[in-house]
Backbone bond lengths (Angstrom), bond angles and torsions (degrees), N, CA, C in turn:
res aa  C-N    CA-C-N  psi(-1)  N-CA   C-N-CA  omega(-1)  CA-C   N-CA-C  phi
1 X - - - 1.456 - - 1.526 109.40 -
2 X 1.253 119.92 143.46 1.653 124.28 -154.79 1.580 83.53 -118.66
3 X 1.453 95.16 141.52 2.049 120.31 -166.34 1.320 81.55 -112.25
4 X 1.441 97.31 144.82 1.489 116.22 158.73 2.015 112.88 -31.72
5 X 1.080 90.51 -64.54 2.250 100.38 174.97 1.480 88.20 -38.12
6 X 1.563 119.60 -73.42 1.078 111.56 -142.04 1.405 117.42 -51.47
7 X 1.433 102.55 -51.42 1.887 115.49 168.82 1.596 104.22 -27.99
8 X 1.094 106.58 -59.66 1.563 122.23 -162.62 1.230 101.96 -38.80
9 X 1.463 104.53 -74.52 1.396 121.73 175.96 1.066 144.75 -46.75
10 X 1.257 99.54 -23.89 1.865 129.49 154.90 1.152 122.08 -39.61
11 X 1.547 91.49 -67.09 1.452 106.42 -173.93 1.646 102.99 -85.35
12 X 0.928 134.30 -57.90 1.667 123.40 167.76 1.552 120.06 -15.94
13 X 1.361 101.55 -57.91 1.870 117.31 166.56 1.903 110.95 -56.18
14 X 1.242 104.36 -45.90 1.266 98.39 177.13 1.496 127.21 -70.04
15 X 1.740 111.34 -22.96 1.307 131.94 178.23 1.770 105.70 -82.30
16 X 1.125 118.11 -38.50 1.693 128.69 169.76 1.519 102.04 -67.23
17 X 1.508 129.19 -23.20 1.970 120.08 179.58 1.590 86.11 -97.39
18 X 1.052 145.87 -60.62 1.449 131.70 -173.23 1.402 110.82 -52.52
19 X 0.967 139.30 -50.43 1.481 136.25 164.42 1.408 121.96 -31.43
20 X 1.538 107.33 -64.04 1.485 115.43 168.94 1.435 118.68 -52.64
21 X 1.589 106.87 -57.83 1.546 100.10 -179.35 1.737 117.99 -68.60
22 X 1.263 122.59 -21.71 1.795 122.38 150.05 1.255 99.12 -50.28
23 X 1.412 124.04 -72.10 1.726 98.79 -158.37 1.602 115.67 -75.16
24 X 0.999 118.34 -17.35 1.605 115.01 165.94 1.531 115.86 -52.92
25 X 1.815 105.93 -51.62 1.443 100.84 144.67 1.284 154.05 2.57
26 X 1.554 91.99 -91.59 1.380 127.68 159.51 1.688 112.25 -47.36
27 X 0.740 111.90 -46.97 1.899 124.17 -167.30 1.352 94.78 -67.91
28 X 1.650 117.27 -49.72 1.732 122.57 -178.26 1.290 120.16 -73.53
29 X 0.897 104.84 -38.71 1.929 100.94 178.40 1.844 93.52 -86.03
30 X 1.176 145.45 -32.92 1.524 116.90 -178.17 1.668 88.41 -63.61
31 X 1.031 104.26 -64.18 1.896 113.89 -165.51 1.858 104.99 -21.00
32 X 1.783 102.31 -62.88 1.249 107.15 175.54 1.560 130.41 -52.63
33 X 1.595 122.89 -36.68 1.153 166.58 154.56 1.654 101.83 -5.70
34 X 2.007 89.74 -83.30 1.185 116.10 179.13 1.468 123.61 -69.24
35 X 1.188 128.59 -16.21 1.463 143.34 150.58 1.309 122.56 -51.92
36 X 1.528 128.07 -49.88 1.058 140.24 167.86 1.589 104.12 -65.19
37 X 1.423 118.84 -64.13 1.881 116.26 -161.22 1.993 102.84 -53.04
38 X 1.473 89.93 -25.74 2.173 103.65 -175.35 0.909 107.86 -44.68
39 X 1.922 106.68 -52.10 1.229 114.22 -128.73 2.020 96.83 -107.42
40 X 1.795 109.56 -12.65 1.425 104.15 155.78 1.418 102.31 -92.10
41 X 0.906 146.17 -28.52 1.862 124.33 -176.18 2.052 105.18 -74.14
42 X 1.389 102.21 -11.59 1.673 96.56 175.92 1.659 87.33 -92.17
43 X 1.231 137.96 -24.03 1.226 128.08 163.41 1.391 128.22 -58.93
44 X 1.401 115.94 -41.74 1.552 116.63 173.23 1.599 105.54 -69.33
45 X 1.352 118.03 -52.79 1.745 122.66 174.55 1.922 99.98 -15.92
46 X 0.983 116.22 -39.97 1.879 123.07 -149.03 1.868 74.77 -92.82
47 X 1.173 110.83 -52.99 2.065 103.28 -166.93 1.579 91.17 -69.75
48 X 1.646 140.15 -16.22 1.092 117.61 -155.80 1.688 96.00 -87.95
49 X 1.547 112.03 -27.70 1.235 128.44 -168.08 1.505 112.65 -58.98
50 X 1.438 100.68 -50.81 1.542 105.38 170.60 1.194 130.97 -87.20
51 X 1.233 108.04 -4.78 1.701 110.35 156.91 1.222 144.28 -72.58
52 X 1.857 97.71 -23.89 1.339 112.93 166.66 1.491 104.81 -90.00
53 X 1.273 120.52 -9.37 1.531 106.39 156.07 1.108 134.91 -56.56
54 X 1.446 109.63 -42.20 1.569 141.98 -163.69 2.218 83.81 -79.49
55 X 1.090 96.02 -72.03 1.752 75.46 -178.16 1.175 132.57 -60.23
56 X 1.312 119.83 -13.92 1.502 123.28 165.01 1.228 117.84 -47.72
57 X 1.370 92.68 -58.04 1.995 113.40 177.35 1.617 121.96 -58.89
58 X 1.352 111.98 -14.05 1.138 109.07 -152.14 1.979 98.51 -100.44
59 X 1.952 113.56 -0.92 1.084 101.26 164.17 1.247 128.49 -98.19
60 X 1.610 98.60 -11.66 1.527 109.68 170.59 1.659 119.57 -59.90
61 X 1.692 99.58 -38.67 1.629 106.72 -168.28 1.724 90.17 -56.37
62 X 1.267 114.48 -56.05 1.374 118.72 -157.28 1.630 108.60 -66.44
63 X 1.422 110.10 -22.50 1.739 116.61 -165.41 1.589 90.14 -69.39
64 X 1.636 113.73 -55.13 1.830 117.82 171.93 1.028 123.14 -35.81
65 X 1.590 101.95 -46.97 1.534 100.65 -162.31 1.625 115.10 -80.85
66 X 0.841 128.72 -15.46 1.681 160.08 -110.59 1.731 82.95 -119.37
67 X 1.638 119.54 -32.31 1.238 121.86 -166.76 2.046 101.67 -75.57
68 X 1.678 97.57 -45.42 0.963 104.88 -161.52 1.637 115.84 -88.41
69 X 1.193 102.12 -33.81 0.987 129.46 -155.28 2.454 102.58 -95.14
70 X 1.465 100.01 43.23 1.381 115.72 -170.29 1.899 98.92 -57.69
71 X 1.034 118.74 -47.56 1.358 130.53 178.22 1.725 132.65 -56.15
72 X 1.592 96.63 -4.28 1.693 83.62 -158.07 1.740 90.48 -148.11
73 X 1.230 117.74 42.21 1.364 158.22 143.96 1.538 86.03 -9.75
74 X 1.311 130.68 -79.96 1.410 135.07 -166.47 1.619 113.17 -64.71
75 X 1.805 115.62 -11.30 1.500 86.93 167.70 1.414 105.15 -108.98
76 X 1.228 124.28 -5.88 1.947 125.04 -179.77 1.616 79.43 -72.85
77 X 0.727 145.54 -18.47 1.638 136.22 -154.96 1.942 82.80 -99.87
78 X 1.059 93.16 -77.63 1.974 86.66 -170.94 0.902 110.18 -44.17
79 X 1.729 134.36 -44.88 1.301 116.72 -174.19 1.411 127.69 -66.39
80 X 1.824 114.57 -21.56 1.576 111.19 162.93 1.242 118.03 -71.82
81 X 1.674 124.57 -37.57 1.034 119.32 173.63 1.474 119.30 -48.11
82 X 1.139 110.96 -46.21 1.747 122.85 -169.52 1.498 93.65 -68.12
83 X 1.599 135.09 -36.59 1.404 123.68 -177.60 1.319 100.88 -90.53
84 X 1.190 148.91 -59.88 1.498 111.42 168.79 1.249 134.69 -33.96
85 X 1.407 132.35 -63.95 1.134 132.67 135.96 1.878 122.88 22.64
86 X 1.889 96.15 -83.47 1.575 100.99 169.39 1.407 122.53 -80.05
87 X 1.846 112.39 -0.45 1.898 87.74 -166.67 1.529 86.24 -100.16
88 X 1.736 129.72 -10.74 1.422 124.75 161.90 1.723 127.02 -62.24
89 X 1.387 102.02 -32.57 1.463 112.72 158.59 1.591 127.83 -67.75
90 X 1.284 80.99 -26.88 1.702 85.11 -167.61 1.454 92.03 -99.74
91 X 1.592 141.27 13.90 1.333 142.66 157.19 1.476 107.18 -64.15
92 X 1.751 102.23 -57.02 1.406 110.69 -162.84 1.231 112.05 -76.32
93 X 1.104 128.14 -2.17 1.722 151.51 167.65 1.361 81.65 -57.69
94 X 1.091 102.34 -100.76 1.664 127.36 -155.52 1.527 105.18 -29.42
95 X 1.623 114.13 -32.36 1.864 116.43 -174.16 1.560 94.70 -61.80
96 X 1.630 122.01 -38.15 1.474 117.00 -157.42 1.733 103.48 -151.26
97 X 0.825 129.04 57.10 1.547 107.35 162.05 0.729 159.08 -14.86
98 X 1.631 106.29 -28.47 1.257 125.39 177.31 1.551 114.89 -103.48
99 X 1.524 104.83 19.73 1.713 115.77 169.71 1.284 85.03 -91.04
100 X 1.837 105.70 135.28 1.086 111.77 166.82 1.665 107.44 -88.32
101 X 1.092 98.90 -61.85 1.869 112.13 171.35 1.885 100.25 -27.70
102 X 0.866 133.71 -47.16 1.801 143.79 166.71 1.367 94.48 -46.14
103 X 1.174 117.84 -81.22 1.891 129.67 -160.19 1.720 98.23 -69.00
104 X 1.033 121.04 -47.06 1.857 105.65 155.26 1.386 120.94 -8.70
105 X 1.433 106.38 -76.07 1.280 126.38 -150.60 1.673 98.27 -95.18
106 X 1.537 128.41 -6.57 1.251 103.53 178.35 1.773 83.30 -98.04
107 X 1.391 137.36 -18.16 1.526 109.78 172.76 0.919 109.66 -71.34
108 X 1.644 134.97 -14.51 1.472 113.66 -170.75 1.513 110.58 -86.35
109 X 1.620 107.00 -17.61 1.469 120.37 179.29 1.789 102.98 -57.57
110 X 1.756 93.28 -55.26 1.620 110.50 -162.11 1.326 103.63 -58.27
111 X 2.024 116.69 -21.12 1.652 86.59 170.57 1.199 128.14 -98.35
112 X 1.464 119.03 -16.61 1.252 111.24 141.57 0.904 171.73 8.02
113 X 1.962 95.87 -61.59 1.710 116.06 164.46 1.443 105.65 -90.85
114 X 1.330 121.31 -40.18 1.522 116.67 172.13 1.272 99.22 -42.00
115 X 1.359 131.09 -66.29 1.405 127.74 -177.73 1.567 123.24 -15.18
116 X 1.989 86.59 -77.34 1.560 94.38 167.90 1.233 129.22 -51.15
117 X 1.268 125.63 -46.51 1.551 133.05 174.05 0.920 103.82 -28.50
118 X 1.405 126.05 -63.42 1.709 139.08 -129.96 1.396 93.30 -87.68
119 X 1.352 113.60 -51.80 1.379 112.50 176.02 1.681 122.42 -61.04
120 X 1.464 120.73 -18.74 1.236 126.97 139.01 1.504 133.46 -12.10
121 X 1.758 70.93 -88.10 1.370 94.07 -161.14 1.611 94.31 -60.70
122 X 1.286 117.37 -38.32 1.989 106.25 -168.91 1.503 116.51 -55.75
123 X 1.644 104.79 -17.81 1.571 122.90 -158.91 1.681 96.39 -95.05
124 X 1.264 125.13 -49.72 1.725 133.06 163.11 1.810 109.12 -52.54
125 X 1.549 110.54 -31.79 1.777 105.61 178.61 1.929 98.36 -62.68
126 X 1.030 142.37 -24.92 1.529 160.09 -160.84 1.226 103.08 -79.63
127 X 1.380 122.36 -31.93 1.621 127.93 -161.62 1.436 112.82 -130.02
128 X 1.345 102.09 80.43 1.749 102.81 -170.58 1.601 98.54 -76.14
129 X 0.956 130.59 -11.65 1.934 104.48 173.43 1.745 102.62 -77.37
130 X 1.633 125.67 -8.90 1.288 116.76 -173.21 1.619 106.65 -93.01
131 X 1.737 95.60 -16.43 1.615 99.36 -161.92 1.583 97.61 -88.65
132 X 1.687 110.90 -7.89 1.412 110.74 177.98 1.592 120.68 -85.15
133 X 1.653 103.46 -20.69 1.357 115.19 -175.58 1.155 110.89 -46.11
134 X 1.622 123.70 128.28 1.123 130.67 179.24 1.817 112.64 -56.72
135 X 1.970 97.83 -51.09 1.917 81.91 170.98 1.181 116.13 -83.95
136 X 1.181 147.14 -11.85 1.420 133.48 139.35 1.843 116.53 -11.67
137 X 1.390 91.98 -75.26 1.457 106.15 177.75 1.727 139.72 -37.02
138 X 1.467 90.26 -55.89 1.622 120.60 154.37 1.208 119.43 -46.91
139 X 1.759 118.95 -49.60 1.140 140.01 176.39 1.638 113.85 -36.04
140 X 1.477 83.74 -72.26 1.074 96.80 -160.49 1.558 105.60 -89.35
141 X 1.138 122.67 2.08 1.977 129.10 154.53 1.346 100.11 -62.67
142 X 1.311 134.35 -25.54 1.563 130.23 -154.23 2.039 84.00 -102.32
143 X 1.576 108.30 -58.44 0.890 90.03 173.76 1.309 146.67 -42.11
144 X 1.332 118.63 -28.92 1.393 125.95 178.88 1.601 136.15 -78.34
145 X 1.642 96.74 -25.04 1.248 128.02 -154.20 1.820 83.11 -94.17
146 X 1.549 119.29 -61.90 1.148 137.48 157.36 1.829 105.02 -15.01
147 X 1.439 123.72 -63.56 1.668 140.81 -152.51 1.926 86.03 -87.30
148 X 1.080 124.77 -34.68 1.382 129.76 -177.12 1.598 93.45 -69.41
149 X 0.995 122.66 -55.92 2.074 112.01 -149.84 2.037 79.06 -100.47
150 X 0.836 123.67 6.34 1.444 104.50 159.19 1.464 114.79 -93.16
151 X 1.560 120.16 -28.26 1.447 130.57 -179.96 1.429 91.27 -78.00
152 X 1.321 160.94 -45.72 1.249 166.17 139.80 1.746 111.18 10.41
153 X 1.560 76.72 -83.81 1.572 101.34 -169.83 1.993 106.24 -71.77
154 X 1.318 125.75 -18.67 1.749 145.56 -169.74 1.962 84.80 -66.79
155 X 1.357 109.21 -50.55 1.123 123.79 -165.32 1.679 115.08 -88.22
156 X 1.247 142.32 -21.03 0.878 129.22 128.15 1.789 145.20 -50.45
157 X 1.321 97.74 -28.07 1.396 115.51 -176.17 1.847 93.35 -81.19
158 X 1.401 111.46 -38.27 1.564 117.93 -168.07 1.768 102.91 -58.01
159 X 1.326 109.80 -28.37 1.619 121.34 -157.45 1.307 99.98 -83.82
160 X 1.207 126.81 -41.84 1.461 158.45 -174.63 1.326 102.13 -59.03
161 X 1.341 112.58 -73.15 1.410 130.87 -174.10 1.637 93.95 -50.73
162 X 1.649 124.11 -54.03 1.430 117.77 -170.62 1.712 123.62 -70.11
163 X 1.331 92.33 -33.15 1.571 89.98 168.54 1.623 109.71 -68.91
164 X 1.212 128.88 -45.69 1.742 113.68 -176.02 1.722 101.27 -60.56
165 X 1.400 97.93 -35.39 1.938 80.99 -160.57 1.537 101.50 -76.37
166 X 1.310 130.81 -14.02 1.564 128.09 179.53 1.606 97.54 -79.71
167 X 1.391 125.62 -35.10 1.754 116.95 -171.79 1.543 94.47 -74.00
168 X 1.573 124.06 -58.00 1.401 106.28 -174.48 1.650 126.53 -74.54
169 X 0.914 89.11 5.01 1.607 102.33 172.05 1.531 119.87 -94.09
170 X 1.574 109.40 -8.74 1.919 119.72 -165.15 1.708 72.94 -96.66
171 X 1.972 81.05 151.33 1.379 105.86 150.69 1.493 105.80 -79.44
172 X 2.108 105.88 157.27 1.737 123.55 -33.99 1.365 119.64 -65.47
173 X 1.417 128.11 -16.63 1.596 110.73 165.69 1.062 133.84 -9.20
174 X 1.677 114.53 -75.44 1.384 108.34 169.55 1.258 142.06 -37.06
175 X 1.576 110.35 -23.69 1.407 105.12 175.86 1.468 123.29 -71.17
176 X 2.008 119.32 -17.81 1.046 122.62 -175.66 1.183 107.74 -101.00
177 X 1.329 130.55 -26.70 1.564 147.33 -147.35 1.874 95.54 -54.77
178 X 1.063 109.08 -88.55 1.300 125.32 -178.34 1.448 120.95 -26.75
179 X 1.550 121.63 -47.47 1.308 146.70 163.36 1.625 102.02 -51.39
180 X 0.892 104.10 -44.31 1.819 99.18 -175.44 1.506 119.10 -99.31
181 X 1.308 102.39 24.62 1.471 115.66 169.27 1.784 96.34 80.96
182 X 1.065 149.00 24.91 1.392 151.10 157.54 1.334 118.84 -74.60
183 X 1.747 117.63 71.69 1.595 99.93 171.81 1.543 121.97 -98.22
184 X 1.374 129.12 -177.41 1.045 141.06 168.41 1.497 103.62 -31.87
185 X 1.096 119.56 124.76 1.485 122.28 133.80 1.292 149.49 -49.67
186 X 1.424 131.76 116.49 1.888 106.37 174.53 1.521 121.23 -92.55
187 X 1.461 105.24 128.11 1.398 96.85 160.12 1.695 151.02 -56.30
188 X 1.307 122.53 128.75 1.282 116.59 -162.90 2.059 114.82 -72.39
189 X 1.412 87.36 77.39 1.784 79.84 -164.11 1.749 89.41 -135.57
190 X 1.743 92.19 117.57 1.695 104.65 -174.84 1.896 90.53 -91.03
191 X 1.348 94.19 141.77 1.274 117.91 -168.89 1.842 109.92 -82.16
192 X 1.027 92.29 -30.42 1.920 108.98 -170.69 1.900 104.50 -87.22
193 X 1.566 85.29 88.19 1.838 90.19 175.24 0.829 131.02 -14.96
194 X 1.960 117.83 -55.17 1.104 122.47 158.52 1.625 140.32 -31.19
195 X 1.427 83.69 -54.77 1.942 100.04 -170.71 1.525 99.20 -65.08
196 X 1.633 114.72 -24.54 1.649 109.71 -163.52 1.834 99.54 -79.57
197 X 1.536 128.37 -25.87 0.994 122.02 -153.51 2.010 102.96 -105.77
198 X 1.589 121.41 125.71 0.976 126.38 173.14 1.896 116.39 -37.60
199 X 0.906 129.60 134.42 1.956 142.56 -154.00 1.949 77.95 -64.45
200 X 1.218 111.44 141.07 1.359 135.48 -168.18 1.919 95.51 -140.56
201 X 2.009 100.20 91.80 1.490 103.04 169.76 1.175 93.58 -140.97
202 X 1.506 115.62 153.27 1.281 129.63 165.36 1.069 127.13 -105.86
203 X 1.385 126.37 116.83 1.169 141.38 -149.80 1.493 104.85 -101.45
């Protein structure tokens, strides 16, 4: 026959195993959480690598062109502007990856410079003694090769980014995700056709 205590105690014991098995819970999905957000920000690290390649290169293209190219002052000018612009965005990237409001603003940077580029490169198709320049040429071999292992690595980081945002997004995750500092992720996807496609010149 069950005493008032005993009930009590019942349920007290039963309220002390639900507790534990919530925070064991709790302990597994942050644990899992933080495994996933690691393992896309060690994914962006590889896009951050080749991006600062890509801006390295991008004062040389202009230092070449800069010889030939005496007339068009206003796009060697946009195109540094537009790469400062993204390799300052793409700094504050690198502090956090997992700022989306950060990764915003370095795609809106990244289309930008595609922009400028493109308009470049259409302005260098005009000037065949520049399009013959041997560092021109080189240049822009580095450039390309450079726009290839960034589309590479854009796409690993993209996969990354989708597996965390589908786990904190599954039921029950979601109910803790947010609370424990777990937000949305942004995907690394530049909107400006241009900016998405490696520089296309014929040499």
């Amino acid at each position: 026959m069950f005493t008032a205590t005993g009930i009590i105690l019942s349920i007290l014991g039963l309220l002390v195993v639900v507790a534990i098995a919530a925070a064991i819970w709790a302990a597994g999905t942050y644990n899992g959480l933080v495994v996933l957000r690691n393992r896309f920000k060690n994914a962006y690290a590889q896009i951050d690598v080749q991006l600062q390649r890509r801006y390295d290169l991008i004062p040389n293209l202009v230092e070449v062109a800069k010889g030939y190219l005496k007339h068009e002052r206003e796009t060697l000018e946009a195109v540094i502007a537009a790469r400062n612009q993204a390799y300052g965005a793409a700094k504050a990237v690198a502090g956090d990856p997992a700022n989306a409001e950060a990764m915003g603003s370095l795609l809106k940077a990244e289309s930008g410079l595609g922009g400028a580029l493109s308009r470049l490169l259409i302005t260098v198709e005009q000037y065949p003694n520049l399009k013959g320049d041997a560092q021109m040429t080189s240049i822009m071999e580095e450039l390309k090769s450079t726009e290839n292992k960034v589309a590479f690595a854009r796409q690993a980081y993209n996969d990354g980014v989708m597996v965390y945002n589908t786990t904190r997004e599954r039921f029950p995750a979601v109910l803790i995700a947010g609370m424990l500092g777990f937000h949305t992720a942004q995907l690394f996807e530049v909107t400006n056709i241009a900016a998405k496609e490696a520089p296309k010149v014929q040499f």
